[in-house]
MDTraj code that builds the backbone (N, CA, C; nanometers):
import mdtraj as md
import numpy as np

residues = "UNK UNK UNK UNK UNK UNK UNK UNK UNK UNK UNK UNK UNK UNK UNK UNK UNK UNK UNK UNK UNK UNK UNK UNK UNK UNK UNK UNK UNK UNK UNK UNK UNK UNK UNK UNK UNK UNK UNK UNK UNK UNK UNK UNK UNK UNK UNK UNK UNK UNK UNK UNK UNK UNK UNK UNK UNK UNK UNK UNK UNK UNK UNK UNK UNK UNK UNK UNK UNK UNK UNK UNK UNK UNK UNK UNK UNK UNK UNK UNK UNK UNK UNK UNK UNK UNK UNK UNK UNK UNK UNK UNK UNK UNK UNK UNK UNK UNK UNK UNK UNK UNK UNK UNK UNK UNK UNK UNK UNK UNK UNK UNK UNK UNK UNK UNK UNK UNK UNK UNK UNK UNK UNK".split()
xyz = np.array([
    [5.2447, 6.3511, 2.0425],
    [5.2383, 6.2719, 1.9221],
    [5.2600, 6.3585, 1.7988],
    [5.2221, 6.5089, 1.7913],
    [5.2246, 6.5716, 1.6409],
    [5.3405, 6.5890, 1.6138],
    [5.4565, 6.6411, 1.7326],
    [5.5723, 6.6981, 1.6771],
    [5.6278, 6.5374, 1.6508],
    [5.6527, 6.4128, 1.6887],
    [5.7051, 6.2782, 1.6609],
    [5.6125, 6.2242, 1.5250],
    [5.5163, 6.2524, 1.4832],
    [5.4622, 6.2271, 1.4021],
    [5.5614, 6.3293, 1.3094],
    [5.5086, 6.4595, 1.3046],
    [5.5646, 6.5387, 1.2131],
    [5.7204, 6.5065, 1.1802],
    [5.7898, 6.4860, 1.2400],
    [5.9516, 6.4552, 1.2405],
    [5.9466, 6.3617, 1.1464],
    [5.8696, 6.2352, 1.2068],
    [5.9154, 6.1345, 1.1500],
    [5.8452, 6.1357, 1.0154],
    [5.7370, 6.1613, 1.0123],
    [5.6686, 6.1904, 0.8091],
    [5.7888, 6.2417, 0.7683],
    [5.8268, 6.3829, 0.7806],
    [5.9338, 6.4245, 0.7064],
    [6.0520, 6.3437, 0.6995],
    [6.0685, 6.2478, 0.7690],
    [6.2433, 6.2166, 0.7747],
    [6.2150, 6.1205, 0.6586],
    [6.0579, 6.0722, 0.7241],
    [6.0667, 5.9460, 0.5669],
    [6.0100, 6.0419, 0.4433],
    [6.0080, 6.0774, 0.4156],
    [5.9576, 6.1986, 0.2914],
    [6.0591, 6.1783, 0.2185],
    [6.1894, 6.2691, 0.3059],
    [6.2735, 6.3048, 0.2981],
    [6.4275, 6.1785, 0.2444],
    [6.3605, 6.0868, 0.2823],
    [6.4565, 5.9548, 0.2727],
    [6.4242, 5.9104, 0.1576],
    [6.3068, 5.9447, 0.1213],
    [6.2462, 5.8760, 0.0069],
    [6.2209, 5.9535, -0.0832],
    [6.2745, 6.0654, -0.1136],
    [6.2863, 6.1697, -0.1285],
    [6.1535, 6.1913, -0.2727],
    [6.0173, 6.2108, -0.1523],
    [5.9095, 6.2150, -0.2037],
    [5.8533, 6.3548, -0.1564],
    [5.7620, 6.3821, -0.2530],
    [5.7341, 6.5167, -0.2169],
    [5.5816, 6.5139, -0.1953],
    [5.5052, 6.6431, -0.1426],
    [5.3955, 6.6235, -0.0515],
    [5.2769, 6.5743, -0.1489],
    [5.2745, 6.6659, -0.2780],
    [5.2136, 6.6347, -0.3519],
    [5.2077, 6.4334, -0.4399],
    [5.3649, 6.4227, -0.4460],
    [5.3601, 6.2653, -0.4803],
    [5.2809, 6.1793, -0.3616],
    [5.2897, 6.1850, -0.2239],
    [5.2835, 6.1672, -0.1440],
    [5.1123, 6.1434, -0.1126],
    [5.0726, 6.2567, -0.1776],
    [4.9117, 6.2352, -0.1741],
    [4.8504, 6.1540, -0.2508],
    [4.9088, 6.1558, -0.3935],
    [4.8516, 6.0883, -0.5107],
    [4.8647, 5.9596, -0.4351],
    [5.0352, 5.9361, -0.4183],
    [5.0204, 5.7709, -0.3287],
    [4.9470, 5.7287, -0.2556],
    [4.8687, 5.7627, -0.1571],
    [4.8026, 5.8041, 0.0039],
    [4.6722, 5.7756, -0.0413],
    [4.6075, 5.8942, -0.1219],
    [4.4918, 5.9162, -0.0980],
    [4.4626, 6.0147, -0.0263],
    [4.5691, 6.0553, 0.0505],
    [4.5409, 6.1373, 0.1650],
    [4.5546, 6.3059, 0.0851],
    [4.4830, 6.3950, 0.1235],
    [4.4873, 6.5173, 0.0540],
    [4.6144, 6.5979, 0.0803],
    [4.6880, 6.6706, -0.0241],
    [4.8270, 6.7426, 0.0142],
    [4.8149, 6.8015, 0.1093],
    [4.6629, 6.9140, 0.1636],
    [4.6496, 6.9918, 0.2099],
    [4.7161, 6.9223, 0.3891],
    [4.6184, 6.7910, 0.4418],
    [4.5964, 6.7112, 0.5010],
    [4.7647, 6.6767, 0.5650],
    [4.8193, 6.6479, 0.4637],
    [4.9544, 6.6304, 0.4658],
    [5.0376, 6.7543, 0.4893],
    [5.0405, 6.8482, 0.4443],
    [5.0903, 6.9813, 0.4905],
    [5.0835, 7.0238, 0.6395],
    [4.9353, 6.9857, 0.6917],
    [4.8792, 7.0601, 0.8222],
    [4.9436, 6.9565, 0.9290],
    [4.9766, 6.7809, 0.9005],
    [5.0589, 6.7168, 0.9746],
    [5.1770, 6.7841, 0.9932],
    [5.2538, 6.8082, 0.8820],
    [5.3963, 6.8601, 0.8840],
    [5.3979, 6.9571, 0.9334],
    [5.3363, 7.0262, 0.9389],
    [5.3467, 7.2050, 1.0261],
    [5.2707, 7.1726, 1.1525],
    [5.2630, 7.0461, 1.1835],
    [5.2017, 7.0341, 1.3290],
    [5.0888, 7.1218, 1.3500],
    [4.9839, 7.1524, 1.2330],
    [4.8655, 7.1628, 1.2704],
    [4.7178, 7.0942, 1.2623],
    [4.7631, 6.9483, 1.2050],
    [4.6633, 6.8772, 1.2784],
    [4.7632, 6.7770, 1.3766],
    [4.6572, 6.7846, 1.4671],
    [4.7988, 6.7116, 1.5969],
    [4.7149, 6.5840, 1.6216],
    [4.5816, 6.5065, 1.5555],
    [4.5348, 6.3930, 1.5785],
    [4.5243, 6.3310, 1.4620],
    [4.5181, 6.3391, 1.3590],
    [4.5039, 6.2919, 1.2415],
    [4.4448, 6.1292, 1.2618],
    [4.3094, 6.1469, 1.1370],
    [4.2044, 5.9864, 1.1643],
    [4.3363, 5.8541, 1.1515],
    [4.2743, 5.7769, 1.1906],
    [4.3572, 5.6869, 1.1613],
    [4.3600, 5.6355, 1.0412],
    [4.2713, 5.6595, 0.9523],
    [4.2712, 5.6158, 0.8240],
    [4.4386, 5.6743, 0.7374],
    [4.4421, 5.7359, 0.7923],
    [4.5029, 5.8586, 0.7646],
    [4.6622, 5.8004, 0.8017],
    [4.6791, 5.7791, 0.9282],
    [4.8160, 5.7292, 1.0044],
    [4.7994, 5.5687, 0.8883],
    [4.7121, 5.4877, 0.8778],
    [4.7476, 5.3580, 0.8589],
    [4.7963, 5.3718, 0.6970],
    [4.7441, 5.4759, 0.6024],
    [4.8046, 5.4567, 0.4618],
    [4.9387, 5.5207, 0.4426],
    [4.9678, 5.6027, 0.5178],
    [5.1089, 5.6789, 0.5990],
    [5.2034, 5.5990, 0.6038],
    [5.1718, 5.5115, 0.7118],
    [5.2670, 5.3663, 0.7575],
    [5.2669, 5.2968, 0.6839],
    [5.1629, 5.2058, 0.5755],
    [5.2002, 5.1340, 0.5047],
    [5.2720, 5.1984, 0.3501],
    [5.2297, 5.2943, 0.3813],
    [5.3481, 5.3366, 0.2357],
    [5.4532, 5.3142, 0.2483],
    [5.5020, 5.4038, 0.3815],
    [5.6582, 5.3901, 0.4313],
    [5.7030, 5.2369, 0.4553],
    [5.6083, 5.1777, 0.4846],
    [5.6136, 5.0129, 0.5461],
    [5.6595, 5.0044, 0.7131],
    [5.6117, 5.1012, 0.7749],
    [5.6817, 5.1225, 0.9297],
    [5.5118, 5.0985, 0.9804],
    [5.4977, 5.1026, 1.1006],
    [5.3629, 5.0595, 1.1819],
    [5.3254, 5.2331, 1.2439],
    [5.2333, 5.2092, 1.2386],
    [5.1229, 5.3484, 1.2918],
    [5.2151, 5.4097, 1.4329],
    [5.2292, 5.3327, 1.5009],
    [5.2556, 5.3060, 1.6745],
    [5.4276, 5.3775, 1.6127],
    [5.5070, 5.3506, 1.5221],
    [5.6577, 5.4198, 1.5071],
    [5.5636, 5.5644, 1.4482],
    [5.5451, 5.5767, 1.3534],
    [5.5239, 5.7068, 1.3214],
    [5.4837, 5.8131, 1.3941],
    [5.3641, 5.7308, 1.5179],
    [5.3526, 5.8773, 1.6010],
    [5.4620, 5.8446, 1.7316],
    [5.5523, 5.8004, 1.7217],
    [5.6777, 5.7527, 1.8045],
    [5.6682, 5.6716, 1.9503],
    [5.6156, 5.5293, 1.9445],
    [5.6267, 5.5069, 2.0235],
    [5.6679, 5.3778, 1.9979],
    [5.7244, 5.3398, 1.9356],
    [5.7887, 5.1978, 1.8948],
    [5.9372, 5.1957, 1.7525],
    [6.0076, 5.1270, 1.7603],
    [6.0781, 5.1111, 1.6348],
    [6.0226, 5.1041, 1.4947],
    [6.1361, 5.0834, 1.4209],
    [6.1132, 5.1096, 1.2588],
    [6.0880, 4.9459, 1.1889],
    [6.1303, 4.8934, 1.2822],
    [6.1431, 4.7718, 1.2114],
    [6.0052, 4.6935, 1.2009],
    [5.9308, 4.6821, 1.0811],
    [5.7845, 4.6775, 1.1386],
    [5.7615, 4.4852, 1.1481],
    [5.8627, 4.4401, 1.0979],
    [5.8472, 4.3152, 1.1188],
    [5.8533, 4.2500, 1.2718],
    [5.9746, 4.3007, 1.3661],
    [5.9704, 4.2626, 1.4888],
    [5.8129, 4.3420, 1.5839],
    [5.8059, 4.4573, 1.4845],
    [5.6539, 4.4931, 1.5732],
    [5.5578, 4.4478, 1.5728],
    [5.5193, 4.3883, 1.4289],
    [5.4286, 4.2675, 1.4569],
    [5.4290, 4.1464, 1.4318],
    [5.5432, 4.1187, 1.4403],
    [5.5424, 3.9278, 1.5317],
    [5.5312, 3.9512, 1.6896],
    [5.5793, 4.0981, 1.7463],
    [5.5848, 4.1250, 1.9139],
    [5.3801, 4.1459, 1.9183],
    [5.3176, 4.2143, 1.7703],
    [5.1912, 4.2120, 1.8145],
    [5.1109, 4.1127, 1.8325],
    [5.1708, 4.0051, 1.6808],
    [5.0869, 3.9135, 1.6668],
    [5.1016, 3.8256, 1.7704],
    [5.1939, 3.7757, 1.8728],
    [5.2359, 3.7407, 1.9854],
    [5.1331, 3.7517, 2.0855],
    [5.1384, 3.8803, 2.1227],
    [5.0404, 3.9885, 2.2005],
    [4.9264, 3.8969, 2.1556],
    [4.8867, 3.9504, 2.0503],
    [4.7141, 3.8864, 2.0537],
    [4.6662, 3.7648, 2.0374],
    [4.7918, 3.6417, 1.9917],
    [4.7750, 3.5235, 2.0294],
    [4.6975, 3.4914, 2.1860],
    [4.8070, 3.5501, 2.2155],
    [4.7905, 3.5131, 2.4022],
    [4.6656, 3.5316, 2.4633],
    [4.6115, 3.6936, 2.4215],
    [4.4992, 3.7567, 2.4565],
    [4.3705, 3.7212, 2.3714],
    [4.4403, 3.6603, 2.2712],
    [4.2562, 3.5680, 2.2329],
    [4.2476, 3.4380, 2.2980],
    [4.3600, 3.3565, 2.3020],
    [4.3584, 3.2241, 2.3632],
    [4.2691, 3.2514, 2.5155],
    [4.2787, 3.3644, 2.5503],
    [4.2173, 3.3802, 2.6542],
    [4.0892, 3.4260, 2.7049],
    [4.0327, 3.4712, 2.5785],
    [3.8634, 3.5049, 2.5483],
    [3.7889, 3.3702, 2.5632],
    [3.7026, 3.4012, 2.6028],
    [3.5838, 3.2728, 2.5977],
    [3.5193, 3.2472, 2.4948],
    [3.4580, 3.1862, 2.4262],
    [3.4022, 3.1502, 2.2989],
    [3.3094, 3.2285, 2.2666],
    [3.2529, 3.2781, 2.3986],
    [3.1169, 3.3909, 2.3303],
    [3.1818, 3.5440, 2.2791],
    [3.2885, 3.5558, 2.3447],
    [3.3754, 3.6979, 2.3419],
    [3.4593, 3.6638, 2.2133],
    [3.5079, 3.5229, 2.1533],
    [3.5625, 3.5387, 2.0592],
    [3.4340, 3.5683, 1.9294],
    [3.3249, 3.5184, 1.9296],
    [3.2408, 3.5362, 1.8684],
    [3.2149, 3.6585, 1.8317],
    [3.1818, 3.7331, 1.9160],
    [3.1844, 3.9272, 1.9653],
    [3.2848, 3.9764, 1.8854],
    [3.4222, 3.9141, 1.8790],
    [3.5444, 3.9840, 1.8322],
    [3.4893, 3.9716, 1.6588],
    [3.4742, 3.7864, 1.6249],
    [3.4751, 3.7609, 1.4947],
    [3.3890, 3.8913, 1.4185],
    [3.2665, 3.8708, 1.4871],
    [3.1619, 3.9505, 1.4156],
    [3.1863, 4.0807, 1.4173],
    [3.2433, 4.1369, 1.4693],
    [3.3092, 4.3093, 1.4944],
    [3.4124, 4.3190, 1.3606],
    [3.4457, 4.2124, 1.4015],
    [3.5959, 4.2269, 1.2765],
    [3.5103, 4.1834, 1.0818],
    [3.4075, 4.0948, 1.1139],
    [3.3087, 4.0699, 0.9679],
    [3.2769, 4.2239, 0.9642],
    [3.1569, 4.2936, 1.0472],
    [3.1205, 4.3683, 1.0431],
    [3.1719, 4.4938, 0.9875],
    [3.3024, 4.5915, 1.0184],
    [3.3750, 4.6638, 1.0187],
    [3.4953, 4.6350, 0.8484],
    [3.4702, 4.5596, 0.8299],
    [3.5772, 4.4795, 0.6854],
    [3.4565, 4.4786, 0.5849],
    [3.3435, 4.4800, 0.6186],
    [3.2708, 4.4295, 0.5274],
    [3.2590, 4.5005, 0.3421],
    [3.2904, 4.6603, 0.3860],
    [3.3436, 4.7481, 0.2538],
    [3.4441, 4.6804, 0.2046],
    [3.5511, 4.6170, 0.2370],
    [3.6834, 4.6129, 0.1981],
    [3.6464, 4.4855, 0.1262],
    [3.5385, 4.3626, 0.1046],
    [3.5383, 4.2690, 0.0238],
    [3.6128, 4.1339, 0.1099],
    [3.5938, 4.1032, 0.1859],
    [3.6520, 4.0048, 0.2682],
    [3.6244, 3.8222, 0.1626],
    [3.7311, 3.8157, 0.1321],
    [3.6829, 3.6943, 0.0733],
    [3.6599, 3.5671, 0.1627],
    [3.6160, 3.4726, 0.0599],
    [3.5611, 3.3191, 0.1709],
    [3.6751, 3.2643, 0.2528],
    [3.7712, 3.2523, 0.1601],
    [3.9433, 3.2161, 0.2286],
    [3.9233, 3.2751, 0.4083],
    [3.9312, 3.4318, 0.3908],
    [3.9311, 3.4717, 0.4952],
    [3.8202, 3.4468, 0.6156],
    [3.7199, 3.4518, 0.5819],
    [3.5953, 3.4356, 0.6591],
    [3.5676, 3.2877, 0.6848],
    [3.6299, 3.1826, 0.5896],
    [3.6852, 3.0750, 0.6186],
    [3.8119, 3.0690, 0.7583],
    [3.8688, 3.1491, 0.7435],
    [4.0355, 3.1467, 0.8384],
    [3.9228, 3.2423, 0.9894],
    [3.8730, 3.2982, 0.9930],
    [3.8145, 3.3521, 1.1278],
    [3.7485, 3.2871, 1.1515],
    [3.6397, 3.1810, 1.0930],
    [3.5554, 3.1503, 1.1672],
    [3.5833, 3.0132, 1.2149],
    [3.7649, 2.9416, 1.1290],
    [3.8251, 2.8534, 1.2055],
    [3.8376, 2.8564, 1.3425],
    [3.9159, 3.0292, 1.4142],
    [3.9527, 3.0705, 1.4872],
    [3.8543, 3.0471, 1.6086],
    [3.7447, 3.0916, 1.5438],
    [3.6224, 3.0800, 1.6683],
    [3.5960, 2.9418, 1.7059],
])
top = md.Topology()
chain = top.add_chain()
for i, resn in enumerate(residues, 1):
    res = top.add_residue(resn, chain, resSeq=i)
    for name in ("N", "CA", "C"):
        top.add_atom(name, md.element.get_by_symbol(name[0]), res)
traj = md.Trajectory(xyz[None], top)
């Protein structure tokens, strides 16, 4: 994953012809942080880390450390697909389990009623 990670940060860097330091300010993520990806010396990087990466570029976590295409729209209608199927198939107490994992874990981020309205349709 580091050297396909590393490639691909740089190619989009490089396409976008952004530099490490712009790159952080954008991110959040520290230059340093960003440097040690590119020289392939951090070879796991948090995911916090991969997900503000990808959405800068607008590509999905899963292309950057190379295991899927660029196109992030066919990747997730192929995900959202995916997890249609695989919730339709949870039982009501397991979707419950999911809802509250997913309240729980969002709860910093400010989840409005809309939303907590739209999950607890789901359940």
């Amino acid at each position: 994953m580091a050297k396909e990670l590393s490639f691909r940060l740089a190619k989009l860097m490089k396409e976008r012809n952004i530099s490490q330091n712009a790159l952080s300010r954008a991110t959040r993520i520290s230059q340093p942080t960003i440097n040690r990806i590119l020289c392939e010396v951090t070879l796991n990087p948090n995911l916090a880390s991969l997900v503000a990466l990808s959405n800068f570029f607008g590509v999905t976590v899963d292309f950057m450390c190379g295991r899927e295409s660029k196109n992030k729209a066919d990747n997730v209608l192929t995900s959202l697909d995916e997890f249609a199927i695989k919730f339709k198939s949870l039982s009501d107490s397991e979707k419950l389990a999911l809802f509250e994992h997913i309240m729980e874990s969002h709860k910093e981020t400010g989840l409005d009623s809309n939303c907590v309205d739209c999950c607890g349709y789901l359940i």
